[in-house]
TIMI-2910 file (N, C-alpha, C, CB; in pm, 1 decimal, decimal comma, always signed):
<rs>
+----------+----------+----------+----------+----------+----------+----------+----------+----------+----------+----------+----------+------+
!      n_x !      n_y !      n_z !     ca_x !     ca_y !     ca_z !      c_x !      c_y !      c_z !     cb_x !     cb_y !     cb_z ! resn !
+----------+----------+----------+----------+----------+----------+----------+----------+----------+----------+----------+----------+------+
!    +84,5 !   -116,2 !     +0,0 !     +0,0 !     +0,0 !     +0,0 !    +90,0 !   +123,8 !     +0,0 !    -96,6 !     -0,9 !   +121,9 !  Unk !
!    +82,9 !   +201,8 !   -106,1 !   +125,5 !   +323,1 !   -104,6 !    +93,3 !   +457,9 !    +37,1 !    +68,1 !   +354,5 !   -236,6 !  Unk !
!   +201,2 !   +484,5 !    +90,1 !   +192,8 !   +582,4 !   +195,9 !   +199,8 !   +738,3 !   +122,9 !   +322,0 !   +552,9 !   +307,3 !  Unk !
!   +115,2 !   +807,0 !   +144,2 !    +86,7 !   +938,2 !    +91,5 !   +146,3 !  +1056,6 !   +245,3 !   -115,6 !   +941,5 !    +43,6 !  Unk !
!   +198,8 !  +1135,2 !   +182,5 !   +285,6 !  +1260,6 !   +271,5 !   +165,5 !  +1379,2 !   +282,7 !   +453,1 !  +1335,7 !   +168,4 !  Unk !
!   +131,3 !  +1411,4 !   +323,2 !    +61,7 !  +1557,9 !   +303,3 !   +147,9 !  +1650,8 !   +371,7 !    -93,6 !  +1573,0 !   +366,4 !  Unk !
!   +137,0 !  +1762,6 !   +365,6 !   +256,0 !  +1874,9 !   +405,6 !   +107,6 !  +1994,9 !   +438,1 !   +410,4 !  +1931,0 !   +230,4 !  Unk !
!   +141,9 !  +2015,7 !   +560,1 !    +34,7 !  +2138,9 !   +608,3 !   +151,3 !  +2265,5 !   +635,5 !    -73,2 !  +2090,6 !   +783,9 !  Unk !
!    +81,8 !  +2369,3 !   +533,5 !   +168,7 !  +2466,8 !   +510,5 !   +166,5 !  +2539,5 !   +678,2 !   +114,2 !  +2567,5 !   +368,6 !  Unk !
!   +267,6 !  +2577,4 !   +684,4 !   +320,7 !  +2637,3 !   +801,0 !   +230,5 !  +2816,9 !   +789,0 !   +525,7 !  +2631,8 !   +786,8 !  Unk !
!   +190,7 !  +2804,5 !   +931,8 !   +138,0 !  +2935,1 !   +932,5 !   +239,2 !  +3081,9 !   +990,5 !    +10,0 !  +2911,7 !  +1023,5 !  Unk !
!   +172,2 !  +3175,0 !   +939,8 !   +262,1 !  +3288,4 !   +940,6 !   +141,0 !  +3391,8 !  +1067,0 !   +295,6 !  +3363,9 !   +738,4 !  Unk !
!   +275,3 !  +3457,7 !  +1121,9 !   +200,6 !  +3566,6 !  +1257,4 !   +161,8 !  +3676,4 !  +1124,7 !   +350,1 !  +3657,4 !  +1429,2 !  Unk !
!    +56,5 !  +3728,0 !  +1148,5 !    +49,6 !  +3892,3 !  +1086,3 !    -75,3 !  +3993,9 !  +1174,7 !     -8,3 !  +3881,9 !   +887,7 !  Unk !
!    +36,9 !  +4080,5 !  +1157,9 !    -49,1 !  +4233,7 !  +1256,4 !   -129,8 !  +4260,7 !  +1142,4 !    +63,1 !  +4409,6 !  +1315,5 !  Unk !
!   -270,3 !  +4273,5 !  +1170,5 !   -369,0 !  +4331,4 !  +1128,7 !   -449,6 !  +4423,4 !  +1203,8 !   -429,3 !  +4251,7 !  +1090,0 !  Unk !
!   -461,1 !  +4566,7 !  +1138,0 !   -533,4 !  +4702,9 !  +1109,7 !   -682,2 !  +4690,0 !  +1108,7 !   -491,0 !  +4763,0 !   +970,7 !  Unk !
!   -789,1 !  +4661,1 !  +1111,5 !   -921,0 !  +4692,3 !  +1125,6 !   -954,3 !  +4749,5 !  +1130,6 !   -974,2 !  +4678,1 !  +1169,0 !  Unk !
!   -993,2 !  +4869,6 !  +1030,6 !  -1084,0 !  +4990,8 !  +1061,2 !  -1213,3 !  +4943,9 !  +1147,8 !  -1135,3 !  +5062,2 !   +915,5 !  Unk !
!  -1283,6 !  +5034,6 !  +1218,3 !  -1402,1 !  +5012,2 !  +1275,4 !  -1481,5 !  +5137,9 !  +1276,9 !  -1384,5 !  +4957,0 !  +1404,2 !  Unk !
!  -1628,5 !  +5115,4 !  +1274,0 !  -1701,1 !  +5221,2 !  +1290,8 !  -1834,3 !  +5177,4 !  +1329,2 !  -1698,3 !  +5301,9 !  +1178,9 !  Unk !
!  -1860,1 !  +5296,9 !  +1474,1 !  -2009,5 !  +5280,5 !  +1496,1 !  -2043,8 !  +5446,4 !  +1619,8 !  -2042,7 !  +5078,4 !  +1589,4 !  Unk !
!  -2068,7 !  +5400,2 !  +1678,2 !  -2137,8 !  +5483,1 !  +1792,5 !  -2117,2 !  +5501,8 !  +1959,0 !  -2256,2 !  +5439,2 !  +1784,8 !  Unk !
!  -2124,1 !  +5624,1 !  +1999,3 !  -2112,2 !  +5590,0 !  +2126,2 !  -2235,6 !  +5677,9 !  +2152,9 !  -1968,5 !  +5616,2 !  +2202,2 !  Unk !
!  -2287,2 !  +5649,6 !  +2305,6 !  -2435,8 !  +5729,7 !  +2362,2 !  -2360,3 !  +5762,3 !  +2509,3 !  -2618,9 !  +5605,1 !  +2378,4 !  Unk !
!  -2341,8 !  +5866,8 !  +2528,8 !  -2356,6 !  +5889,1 !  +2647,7 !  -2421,6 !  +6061,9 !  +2673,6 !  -2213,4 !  +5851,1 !  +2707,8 !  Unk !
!  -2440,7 !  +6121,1 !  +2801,9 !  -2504,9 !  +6223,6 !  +2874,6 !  -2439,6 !  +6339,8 !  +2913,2 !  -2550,3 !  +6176,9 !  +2977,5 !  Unk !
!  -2381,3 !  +6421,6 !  +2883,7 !  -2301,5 !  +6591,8 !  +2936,5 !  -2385,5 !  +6646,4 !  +2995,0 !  -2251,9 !  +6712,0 !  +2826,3 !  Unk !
!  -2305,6 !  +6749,3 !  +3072,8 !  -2440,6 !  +6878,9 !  +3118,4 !  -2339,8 !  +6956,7 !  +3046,1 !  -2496,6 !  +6940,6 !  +3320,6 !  Unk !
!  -2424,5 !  +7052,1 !  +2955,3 !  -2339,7 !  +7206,6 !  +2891,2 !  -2431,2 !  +7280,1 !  +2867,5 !  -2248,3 !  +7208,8 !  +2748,8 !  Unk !
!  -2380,1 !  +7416,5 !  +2864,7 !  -2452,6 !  +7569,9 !  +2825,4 !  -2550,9 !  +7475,0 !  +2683,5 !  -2292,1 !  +7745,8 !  +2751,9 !  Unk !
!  -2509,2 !  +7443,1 !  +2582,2 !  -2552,6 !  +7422,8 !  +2457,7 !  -2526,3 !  +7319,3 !  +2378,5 !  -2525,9 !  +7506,3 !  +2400,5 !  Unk !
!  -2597,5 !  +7302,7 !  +2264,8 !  -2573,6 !  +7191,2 !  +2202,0 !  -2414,1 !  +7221,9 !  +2151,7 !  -2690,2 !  +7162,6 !  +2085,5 !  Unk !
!  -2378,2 !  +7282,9 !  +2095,1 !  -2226,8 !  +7279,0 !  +2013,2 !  -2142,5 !  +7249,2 !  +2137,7 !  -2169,2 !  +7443,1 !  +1923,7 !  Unk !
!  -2175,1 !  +7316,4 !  +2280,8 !  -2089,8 !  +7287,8 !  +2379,3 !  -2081,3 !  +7130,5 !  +2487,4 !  -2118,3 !  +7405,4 !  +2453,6 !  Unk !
!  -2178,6 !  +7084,1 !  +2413,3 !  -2230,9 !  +6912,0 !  +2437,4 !  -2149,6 !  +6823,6 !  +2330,9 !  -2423,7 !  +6883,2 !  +2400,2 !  Unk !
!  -2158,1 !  +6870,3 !  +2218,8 !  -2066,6 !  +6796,0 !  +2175,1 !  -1915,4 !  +6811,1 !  +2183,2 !  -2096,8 !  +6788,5 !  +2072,3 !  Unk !
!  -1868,2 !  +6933,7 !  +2251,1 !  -1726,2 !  +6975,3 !  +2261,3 !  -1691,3 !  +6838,9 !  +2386,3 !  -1702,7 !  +7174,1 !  +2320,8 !  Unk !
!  -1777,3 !  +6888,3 !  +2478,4 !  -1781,7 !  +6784,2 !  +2614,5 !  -1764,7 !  +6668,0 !  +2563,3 !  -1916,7 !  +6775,7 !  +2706,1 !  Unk !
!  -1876,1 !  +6641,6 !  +2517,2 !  -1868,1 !  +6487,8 !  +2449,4 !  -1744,5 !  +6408,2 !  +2432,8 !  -1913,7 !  +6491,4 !  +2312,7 !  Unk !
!  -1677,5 !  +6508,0 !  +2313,9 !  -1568,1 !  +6431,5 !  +2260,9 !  -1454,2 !  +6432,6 !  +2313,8 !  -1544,3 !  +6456,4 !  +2150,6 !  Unk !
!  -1486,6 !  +6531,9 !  +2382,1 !  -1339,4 !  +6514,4 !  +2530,0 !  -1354,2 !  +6421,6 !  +2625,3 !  -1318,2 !  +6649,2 !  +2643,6 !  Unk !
!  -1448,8 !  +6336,4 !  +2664,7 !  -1530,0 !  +6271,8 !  +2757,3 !  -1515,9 !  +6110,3 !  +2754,2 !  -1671,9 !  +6316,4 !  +2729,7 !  Unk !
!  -1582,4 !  +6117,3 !  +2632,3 !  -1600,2 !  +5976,3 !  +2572,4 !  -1471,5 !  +5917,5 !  +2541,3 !  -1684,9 !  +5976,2 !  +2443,2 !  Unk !
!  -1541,8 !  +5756,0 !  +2599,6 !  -1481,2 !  +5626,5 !  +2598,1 !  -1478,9 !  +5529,9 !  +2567,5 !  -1470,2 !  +5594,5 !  +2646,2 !  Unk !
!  -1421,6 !  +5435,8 !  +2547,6 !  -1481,5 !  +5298,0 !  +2531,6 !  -1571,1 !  +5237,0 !  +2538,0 !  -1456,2 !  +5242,0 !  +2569,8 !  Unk !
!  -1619,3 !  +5256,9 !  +2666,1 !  -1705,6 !  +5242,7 !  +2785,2 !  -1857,2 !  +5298,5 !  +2720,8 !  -1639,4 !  +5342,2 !  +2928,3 !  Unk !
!  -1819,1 !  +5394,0 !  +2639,1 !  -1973,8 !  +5452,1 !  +2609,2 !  -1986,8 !  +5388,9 !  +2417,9 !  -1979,0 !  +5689,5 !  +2634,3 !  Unk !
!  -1904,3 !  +5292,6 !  +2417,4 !  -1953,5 !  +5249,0 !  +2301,3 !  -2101,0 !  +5178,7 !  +2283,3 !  -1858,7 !  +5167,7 !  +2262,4 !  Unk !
!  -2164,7 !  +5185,2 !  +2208,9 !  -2310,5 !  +5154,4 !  +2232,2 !  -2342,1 !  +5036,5 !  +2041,6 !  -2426,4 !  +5366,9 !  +2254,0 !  Unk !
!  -2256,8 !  +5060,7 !  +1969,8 !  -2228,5 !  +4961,3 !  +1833,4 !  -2127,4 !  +5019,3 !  +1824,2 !  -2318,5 !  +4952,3 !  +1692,8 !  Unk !
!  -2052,3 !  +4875,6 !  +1730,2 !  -1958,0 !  +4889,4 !  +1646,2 !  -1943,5 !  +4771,1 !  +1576,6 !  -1848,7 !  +4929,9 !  +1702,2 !  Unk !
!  -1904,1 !  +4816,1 !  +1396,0 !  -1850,8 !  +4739,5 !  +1295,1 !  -1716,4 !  +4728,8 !  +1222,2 !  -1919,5 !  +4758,1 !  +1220,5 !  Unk !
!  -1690,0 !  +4612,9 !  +1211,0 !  -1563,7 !  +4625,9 !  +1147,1 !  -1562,7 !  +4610,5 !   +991,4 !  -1475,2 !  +4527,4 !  +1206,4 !  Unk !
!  -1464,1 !  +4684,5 !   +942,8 !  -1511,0 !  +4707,7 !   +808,8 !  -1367,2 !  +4696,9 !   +730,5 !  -1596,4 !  +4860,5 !   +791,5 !  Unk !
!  -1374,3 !  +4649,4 !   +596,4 !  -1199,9 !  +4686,8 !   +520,4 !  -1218,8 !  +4781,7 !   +502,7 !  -1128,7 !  +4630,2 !   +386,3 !  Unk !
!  -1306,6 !  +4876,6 !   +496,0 !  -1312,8 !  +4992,4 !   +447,8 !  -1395,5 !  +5085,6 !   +447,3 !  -1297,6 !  +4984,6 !   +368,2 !  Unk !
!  -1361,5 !  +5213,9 !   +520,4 !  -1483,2 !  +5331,9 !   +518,3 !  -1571,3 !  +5375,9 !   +395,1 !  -1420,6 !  +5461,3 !   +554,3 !  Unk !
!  -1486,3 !  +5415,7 !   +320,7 !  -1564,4 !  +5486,4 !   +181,5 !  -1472,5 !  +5405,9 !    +26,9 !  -1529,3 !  +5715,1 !   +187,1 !  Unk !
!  -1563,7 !  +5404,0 !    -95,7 !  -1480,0 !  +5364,3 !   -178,0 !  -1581,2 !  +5481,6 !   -280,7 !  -1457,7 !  +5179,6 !   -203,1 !  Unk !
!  -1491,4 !  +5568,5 !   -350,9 !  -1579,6 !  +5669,6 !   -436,3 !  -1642,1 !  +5777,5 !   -357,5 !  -1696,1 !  +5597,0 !   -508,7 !  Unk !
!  -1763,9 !  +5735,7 !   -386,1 !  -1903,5 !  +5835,6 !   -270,6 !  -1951,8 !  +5742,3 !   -220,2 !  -2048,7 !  +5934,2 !   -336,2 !  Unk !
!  -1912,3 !  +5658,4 !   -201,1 !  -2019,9 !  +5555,7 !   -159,5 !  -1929,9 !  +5525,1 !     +9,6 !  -2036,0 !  +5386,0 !   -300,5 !  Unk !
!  -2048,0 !  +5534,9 !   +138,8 !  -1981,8 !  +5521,7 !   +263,3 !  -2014,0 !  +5402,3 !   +298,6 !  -2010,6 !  +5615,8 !   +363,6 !  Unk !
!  -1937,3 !  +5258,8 !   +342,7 !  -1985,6 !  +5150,3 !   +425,7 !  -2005,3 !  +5189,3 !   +587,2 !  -1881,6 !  +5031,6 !   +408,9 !  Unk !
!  -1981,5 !  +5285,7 !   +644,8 !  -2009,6 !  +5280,7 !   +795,1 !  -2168,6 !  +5295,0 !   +790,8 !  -1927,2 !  +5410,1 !   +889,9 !  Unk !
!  -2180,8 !  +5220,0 !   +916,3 !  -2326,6 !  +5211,2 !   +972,1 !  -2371,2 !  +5380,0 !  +1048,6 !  -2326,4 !  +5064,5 !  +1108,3 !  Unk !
!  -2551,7 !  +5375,3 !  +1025,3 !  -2538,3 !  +5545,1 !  +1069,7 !  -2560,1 !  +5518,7 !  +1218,1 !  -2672,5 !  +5673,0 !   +995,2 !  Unk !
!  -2533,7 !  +5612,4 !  +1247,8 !  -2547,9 !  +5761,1 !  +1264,2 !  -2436,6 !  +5819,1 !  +1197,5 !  -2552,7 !  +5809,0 !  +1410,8 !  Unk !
!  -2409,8 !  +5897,2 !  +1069,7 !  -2263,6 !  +5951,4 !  +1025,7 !  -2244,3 !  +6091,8 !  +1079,2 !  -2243,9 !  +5956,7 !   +858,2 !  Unk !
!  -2319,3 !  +6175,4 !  +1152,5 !  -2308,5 !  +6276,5 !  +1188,8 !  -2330,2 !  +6273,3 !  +1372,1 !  -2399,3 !  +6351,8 !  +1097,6 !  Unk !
!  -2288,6 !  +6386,1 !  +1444,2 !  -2305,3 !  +6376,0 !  +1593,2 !  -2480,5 !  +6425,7 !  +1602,3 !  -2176,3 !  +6494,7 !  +1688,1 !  Unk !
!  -2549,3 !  +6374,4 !  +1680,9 !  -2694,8 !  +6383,8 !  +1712,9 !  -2692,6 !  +6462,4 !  +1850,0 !  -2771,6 !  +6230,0 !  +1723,8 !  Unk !
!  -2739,4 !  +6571,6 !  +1865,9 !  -2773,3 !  +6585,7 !  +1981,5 !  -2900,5 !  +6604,8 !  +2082,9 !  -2719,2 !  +6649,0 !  +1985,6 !  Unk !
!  -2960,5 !  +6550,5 !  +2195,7 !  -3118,2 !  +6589,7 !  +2172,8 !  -3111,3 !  +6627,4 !  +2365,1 !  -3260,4 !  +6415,7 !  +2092,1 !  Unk !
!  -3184,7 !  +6733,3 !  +2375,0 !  -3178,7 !  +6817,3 !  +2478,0 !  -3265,9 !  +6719,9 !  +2603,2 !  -3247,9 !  +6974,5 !  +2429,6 !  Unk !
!  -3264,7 !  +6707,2 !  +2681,4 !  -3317,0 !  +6610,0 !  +2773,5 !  -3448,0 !  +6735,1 !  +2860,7 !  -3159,4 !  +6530,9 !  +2891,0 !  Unk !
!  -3555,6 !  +6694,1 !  +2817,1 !  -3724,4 !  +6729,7 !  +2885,3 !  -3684,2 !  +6769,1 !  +2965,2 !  -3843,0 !  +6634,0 !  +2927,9 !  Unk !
!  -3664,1 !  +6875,5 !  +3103,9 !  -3620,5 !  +6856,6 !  +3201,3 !  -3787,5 !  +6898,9 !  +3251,5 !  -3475,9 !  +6930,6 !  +3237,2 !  Unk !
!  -3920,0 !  +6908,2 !  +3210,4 !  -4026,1 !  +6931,6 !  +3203,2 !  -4107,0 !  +6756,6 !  +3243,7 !  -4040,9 !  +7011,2 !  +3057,9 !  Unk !
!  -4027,4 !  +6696,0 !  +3149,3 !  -4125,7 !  +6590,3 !  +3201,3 !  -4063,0 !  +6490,7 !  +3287,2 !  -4192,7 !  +6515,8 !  +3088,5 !  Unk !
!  -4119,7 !  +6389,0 !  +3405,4 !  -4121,0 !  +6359,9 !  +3508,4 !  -4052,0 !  +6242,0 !  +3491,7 !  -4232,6 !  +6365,8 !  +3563,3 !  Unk !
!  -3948,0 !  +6262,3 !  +3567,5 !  -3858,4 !  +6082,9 !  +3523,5 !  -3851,8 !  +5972,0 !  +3581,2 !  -3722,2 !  +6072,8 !  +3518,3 !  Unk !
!  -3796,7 !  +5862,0 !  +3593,7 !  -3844,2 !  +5741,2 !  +3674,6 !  -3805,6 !  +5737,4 !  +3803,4 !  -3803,2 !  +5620,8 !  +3622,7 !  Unk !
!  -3692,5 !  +5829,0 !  +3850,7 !  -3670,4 !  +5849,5 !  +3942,3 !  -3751,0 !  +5892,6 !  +4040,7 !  -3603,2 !  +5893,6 !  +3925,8 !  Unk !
!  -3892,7 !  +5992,1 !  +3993,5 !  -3917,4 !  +6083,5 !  +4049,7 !  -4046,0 !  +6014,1 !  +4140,5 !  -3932,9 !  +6202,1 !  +3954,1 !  Unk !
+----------+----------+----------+----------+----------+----------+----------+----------+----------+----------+----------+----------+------+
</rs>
């Protein structure tokens, strides 16, 4: 009976780059919206990641693969209506 060799190619280490893109949610107190997002981005962490995707690639042309939100959202918190705390 013939004995057959197979050869399992030897693997190689490699550092890989991952772009990523998604979102974070978290809460500031500021004078204003432009000054909420100043806070924000001085603020934010890891910790307030809320999604994220990994992608080979952000944009190819005009065309964007990140998931939305692509712009910062900001929305002023009711301080009118009654919260669960209360």
């Amino acid at each position: 009976m013939k004995e057959y060799k197979y050869t399992i190619p030897s693997l190689k280490e490699y550092y890989v780059i991952i772009p990523v893109a998604g979102h974070a949610y978290l809460s500031v107190e500021a004078e204003s919206e432009s000054h909420a997002i100043d806070k924000a981005l001085e603020v934010v962490t890891i910790d307030n990641v809320e999604t994220w995707e990994p992608l080979e690639e952000f944009n190819r042309g005009n065309f964007c693969f990140c998931p939305k939100p692509w712009k910062v959202h900001v929305e002023l918190v009711d301080v009118d209506e009654p919260s669960d705390q209360d």
